[in-house]
Backbone as a chain_set.jsonl record, in Angstrom:
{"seq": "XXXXXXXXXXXXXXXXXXXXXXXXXXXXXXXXXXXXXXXXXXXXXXXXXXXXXXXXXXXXXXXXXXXXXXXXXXXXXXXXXXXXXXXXXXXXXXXXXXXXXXXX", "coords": {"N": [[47.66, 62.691, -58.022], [46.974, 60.249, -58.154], [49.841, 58.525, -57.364], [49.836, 59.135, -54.755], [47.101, 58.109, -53.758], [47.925, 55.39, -54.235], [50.143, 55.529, -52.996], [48.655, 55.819, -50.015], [47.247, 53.607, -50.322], [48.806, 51.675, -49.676], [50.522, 50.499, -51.511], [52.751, 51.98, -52.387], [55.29, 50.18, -53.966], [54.434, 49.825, -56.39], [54.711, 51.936, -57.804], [56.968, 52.033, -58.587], [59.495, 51.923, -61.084], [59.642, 48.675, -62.81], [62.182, 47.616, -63.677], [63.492, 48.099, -61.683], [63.578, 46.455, -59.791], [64.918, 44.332, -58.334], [67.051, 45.513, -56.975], [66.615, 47.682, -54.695], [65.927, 48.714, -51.567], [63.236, 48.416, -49.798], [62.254, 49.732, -47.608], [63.343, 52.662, -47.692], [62.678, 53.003, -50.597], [60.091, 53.479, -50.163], [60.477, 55.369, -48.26], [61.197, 57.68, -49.772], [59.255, 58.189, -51.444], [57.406, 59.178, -49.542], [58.756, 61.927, -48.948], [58.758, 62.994, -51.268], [55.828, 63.11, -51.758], [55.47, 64.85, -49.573], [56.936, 66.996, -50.712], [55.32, 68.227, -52.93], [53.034, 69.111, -51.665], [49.606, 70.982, -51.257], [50.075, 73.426, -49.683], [52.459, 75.357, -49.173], [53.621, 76.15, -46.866], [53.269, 73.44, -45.328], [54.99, 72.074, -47.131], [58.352, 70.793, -46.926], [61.484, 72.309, -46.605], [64.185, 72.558, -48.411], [66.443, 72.117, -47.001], [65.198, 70.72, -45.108], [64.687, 68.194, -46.255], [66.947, 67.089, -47.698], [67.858, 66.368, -44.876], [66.074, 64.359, -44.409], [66.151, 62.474, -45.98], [68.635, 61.87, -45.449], [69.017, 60.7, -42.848], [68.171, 57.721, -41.424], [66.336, 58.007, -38.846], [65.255, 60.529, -38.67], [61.894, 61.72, -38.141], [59.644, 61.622, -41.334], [56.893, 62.939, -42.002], [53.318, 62.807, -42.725], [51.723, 62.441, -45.827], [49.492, 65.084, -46.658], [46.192, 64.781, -48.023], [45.919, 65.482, -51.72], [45.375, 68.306, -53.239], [43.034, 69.609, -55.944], [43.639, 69.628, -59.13], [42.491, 72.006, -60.379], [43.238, 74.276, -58.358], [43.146, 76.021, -55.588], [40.579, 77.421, -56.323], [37.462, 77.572, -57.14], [35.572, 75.908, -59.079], [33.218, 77.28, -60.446], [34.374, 79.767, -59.971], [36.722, 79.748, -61.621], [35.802, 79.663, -64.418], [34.142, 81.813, -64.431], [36.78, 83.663, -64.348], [37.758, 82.76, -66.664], [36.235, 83.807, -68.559], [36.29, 86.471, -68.346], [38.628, 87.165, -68.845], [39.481, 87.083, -71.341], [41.407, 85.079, -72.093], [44.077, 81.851, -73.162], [42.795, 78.878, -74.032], [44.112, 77.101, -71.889], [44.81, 79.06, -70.125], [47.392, 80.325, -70.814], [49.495, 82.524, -72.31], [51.46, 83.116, -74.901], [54.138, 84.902, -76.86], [55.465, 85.636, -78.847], [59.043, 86.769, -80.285], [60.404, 88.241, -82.484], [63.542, 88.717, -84.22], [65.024, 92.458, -85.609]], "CA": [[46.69, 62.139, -57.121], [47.164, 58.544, -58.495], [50.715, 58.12, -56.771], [49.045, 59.879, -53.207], [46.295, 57.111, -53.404], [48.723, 53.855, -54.234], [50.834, 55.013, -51.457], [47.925, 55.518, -49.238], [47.056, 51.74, -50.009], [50.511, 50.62, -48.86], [51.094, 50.018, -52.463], [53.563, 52.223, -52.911], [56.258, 50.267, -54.534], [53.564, 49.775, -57.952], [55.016, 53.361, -58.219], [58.526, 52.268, -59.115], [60.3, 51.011, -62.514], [59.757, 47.279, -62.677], [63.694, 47.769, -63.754], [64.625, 48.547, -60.57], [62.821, 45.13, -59.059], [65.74, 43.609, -57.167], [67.915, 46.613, -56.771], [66.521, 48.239, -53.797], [65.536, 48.783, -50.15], [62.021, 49.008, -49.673], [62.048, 51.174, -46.917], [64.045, 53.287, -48.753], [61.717, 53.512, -51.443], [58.717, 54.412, -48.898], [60.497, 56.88, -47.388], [61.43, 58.552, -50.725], [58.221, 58.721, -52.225], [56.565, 60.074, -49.107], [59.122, 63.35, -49.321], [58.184, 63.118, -52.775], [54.618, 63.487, -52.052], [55.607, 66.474, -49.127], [57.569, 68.023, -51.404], [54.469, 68.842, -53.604], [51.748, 69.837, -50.806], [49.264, 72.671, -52.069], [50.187, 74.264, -49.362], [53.519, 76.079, -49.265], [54.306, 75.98, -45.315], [52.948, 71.693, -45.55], [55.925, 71.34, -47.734], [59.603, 70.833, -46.43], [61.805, 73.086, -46.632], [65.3, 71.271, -49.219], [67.614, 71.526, -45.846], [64.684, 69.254, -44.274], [64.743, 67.302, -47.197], [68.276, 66.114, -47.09], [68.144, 65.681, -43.712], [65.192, 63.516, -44.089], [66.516, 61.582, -47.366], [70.163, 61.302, -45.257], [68.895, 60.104, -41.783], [67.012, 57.092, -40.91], [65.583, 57.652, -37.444], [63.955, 61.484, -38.516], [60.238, 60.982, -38.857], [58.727, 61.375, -42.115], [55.189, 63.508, -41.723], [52.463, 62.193, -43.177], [51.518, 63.51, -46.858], [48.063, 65.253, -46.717], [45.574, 64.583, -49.458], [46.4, 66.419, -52.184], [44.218, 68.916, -53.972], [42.512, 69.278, -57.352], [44.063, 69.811, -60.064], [42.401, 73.52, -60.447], [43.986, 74.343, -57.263], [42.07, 76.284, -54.706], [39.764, 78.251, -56.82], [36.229, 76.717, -57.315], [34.924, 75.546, -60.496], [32.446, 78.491, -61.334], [35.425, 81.218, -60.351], [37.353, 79.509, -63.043], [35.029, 79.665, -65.626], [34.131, 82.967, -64.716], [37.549, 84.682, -64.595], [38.574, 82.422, -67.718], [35.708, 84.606, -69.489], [36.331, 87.821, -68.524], [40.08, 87.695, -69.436], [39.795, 86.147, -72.538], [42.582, 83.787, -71.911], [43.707, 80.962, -73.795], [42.238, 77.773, -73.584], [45.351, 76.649, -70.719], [45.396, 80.685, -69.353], [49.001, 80.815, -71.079], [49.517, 83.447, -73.218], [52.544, 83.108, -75.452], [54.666, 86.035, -77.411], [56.728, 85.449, -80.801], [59.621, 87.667, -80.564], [61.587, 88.281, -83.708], [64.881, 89.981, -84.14], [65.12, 93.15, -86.18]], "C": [[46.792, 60.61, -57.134], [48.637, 58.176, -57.546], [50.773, 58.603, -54.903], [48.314, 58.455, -52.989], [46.828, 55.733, -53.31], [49.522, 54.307, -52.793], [49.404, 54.799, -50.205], [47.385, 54.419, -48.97], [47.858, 51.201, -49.568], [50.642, 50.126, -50.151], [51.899, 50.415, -53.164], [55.263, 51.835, -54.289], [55.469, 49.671, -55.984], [54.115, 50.818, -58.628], [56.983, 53.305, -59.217], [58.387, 51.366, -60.593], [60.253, 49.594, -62.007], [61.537, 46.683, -62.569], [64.355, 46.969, -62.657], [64.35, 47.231, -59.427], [63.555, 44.445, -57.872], [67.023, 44.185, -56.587], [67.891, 47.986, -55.904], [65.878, 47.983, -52.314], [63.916, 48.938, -49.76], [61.311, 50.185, -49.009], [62.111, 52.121, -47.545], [63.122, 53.9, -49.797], [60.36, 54.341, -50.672], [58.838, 55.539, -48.738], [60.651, 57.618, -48.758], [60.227, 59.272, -51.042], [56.685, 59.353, -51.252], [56.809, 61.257, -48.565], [58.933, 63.66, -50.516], [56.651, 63.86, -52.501], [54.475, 65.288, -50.903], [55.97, 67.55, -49.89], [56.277, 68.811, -52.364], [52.684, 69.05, -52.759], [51.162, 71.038, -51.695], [49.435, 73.978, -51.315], [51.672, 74.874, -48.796], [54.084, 75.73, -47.724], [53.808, 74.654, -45.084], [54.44, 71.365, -46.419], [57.392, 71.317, -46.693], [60.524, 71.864, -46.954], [63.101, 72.134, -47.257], [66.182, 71.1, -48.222], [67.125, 69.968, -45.485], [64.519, 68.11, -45.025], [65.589, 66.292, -47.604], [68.485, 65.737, -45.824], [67.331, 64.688, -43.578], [65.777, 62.565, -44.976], [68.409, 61.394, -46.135], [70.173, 60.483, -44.049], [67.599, 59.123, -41.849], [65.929, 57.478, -39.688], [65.256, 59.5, -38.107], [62.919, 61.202, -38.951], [59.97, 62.0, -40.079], [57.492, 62.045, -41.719], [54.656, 62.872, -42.6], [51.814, 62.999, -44.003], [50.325, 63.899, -46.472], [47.442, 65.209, -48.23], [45.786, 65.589, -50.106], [45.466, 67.187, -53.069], [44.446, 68.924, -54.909], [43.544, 69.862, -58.114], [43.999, 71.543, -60.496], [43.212, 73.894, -59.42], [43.435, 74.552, -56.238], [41.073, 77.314, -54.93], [38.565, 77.082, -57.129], [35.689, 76.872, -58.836], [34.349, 76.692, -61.09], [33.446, 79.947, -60.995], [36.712, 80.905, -61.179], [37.319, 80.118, -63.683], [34.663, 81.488, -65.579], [35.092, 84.188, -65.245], [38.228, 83.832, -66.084], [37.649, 83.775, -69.186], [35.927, 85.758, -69.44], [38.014, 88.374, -68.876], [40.893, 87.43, -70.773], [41.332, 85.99, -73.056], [43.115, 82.852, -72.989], [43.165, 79.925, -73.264], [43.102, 76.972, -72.18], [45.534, 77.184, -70.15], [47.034, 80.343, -68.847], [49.009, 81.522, -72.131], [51.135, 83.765, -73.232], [53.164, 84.243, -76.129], [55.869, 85.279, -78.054], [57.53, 86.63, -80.77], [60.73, 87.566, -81.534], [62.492, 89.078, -83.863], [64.576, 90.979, -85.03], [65.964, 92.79, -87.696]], "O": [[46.683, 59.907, -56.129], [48.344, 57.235, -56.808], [51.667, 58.358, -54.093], [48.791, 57.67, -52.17], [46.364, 54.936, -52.495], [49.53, 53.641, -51.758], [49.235, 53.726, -49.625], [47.034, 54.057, -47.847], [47.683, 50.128, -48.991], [50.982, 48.947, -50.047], [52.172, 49.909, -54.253], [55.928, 52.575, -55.014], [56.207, 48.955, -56.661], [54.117, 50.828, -59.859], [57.694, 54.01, -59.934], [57.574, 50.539, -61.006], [60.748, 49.304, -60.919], [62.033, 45.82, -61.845], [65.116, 46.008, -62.54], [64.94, 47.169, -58.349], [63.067, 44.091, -56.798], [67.853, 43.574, -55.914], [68.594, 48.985, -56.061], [65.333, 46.901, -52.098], [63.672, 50.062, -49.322], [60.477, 51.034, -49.325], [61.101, 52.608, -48.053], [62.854, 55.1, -49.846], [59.924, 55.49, -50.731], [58.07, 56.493, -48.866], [59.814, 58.518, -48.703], [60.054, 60.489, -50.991], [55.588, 59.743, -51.651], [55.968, 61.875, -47.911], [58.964, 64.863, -50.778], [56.366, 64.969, -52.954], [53.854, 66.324, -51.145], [55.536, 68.701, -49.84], [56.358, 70.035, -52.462], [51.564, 69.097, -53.268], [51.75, 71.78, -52.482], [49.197, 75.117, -51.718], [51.778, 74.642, -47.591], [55.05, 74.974, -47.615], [54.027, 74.647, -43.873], [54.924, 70.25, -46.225], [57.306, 71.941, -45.635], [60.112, 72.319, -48.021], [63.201, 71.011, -46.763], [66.839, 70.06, -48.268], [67.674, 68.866, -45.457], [64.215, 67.053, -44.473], [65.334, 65.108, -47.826], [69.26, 64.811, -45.588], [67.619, 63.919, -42.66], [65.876, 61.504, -44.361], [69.183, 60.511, -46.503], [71.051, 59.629, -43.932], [66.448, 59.428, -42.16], [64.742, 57.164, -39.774], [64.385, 59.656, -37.251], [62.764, 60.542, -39.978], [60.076, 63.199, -39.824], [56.981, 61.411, -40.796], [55.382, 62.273, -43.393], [51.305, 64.043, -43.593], [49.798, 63.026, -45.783], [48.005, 65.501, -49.285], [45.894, 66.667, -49.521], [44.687, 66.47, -53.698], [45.528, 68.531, -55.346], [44.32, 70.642, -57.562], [44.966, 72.231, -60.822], [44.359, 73.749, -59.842], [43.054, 73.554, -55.626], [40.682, 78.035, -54.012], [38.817, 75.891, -57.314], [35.488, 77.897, -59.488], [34.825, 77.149, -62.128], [33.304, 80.996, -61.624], [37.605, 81.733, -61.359], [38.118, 81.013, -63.956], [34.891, 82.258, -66.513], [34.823, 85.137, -65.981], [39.235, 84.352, -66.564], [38.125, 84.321, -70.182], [35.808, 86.358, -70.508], [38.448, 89.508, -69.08], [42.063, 87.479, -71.154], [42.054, 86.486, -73.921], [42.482, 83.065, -74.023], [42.993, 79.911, -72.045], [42.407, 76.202, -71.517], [46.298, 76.813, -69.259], [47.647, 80.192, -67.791], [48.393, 81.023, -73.073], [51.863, 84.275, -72.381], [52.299, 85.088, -75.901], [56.828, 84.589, -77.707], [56.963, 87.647, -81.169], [61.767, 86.919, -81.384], [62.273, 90.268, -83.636], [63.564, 90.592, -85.615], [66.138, 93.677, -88.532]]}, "num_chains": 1, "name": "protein.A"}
């Protein structure tokens, strides 16, 4: 959400390696990091598809869509159907449930 909101200020290039300071295109950078931010839409048909991805990262003149804000962190479940299904499946604390398998 933090690299959604700097670009949305036009402050995208805060986002890069100081490193890289006099060793690139600005555009360039723009355009990267706003297939960067398509690429991780919450919603599956909002994202690009990796053909349109190189074609967008290889051509200047295709447009670029415009990222949409990006959702929470939970995803698209609401706070109290969390909490609810975290209790009734007694989960772990992350709802990941690991397995130790040892050889014979």
């Amino acid at each position: 959400m933090l690299a959604w909101r700097t670009w949305y200020e036009g402050k995208c290039l805060e986002l890069m390696d100081p490193m890289l300071e006099k060793s690139f295109m600005q555009n360039e950078v723009e355009r990267c990091i706003e297939i960067g931010l398509l690429c991780v839409q919450e919603n599956a048909r909002d994202r690009p598809t990796m053909s349109n991805v190189v074609v967008m990262l290889a051509s200047d003149t295709v447009a670029v869509p415009k990222p949409k804000h990006p959702a929470f962190s939970i995803g698209r479940m609401a706070l109290e159907e969390v909490s609810t299904s975290k209790s009734s499946k007694n989960l772990s604390i992350n709802d990941i449930t690991s397995s130790i398998t040892l050889p014979r």
